[in-house]
C-alpha positions in Angstrom: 4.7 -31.5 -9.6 4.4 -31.6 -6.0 4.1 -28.3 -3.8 6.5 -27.6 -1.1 5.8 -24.3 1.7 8.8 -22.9 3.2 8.5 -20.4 6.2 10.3 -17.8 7.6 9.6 -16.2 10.7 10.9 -12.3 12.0 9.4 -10.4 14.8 8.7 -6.8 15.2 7.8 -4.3 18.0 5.2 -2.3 17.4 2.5 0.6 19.2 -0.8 1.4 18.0 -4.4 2.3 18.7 -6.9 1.1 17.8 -10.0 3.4 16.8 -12.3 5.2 14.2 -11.3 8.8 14.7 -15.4 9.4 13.5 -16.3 7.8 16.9 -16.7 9.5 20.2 -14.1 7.7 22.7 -17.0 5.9 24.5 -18.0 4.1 21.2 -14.0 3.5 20.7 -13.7 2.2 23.9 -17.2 0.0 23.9 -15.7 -1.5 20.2 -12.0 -1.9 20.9 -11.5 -2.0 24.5 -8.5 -1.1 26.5 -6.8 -1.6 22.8 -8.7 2.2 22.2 -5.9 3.4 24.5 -5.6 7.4 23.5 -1.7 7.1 24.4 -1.2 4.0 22.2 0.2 -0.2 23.4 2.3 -2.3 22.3 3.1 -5.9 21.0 5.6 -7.9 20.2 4.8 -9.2 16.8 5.9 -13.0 15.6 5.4 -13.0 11.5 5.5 -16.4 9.7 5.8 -15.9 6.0 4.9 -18.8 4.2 6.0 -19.3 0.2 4.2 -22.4 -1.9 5.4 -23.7 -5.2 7.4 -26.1 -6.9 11.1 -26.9 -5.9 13.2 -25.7 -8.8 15.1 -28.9 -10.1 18.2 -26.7 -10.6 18.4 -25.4 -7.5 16.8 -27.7 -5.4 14.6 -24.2 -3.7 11.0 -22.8 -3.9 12.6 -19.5 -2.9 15.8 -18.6 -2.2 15.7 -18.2 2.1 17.8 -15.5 2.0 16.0 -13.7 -0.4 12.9 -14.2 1.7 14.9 -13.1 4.9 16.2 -9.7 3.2 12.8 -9.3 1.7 10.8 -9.3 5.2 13.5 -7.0 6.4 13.8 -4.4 3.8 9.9 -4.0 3.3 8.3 -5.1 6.9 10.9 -5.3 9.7 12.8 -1.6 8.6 9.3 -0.1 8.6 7.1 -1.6 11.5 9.6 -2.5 14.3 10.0 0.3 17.1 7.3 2.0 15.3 3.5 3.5 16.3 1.8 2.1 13.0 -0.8 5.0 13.6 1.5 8.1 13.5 5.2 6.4 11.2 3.5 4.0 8.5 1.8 5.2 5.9 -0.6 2.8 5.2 -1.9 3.2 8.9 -2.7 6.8 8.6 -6.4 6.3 7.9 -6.3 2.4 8.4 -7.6 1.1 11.7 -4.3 -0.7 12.3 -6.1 -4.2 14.0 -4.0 -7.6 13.0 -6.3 -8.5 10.4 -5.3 -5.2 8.5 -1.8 -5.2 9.3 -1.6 -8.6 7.9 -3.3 -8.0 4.7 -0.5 -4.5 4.3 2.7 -7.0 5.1 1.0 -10.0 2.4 0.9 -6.7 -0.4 4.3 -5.6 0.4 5.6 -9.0 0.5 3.2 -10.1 -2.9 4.7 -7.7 -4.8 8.2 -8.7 -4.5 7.6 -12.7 -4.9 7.6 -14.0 -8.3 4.0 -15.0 -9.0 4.3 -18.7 -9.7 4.3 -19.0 -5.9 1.6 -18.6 -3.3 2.0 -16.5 -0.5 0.7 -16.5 3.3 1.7 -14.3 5.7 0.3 -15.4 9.5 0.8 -12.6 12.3 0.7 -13.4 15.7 -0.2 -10.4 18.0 -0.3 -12.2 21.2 1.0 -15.9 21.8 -2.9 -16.8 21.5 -4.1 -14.4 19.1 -3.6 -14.2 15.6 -4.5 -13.8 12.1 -3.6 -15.4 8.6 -3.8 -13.8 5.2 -2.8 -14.8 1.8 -3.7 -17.8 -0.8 
C-alpha cells in the first residue's frame, strides 16, 4: 500500500550553552564559539514532525493530527519552551545540548508515543538556515 507523511510543525524558545564542562573555557570557546557563552543564548526553535505509514481505509488518516499536535505539546513544547535545556531538562544535564542532540531526545520522546507501524522524523530548525533531521 502506498506511504503517505504528514507533518506538523510547533515552535519553542529555548537557552542553552553549549560546552564540555571537562574543557577549560578557551577549548569551549575554540570548539563552540560564541555558542560557549558562560551566561547561556537563545533560539527560537521551528520543529517539523514528520509521521509515514499507510492511510487507514477506515479513517482515511496515517495519524490522527490532533493526536500528533497534543503529543508534541505534552512531551516537547510543555518541557523545552521558555526553558535553559542545560539547567530545567533532564536529559540535558550531562548532554551537550547542540541541535543534533536535541533532535535525537524530541525523536525518543515522540517514538515512544507513536504506534510503531509508522516511521517517524523529527527535523529541528535552530536558525532559519541551520538545521538538523533525525529519525527513519
Amino acid at each position: 500500500m502506498s506511504q503517505v507523511t504528514v507533518h506538523r510543525k510547533a515552535h519553542f524558545n529555548a537557552a542553552h550553552r553549549l560546552f564540555k564542562k571537562e574543557w577549560s573555557d578557551q577549548k569551549n570557546e575554540e570548539i563552540f564559539g560564541k555558542c560557549s557563552n558562560p551566561n547561556y543564548h537563545g533560539h527560537n526553535y521551528e520543529l517539523i514532525v514528520a509521521v509515514t505509514g499507510a492511510v487507514d481505509p477506515e479513517t482515511g488518516f496515517v495519524i490522527d493530527m490532533k493526536f500528533l499536535k497534543d503529543l508534541i505539546y505534552e512531551k516537547i513544547e510543555k518541557s523545552f519552551d521558555h526553558k535553559n535545556l542545560n539547567l530545567e531538562v533532564e536529559e540535558f544535564k550531562e548532554l551537550n545540548p547542540t541541535a543534533e542532540n536535541i533532535s535525537i531526545v524530541i525523536w525518543n520522546k515522540l517514538r515512544k508515543e507513536i504506534p510503531s507501524n509508522l516511521s517517524l522524523k523529527v527535523t529541528l530548525y535552530e536558525t532559519p538556515r541551520n538545521f538538523v533531521t533525525y529519525g527513519e
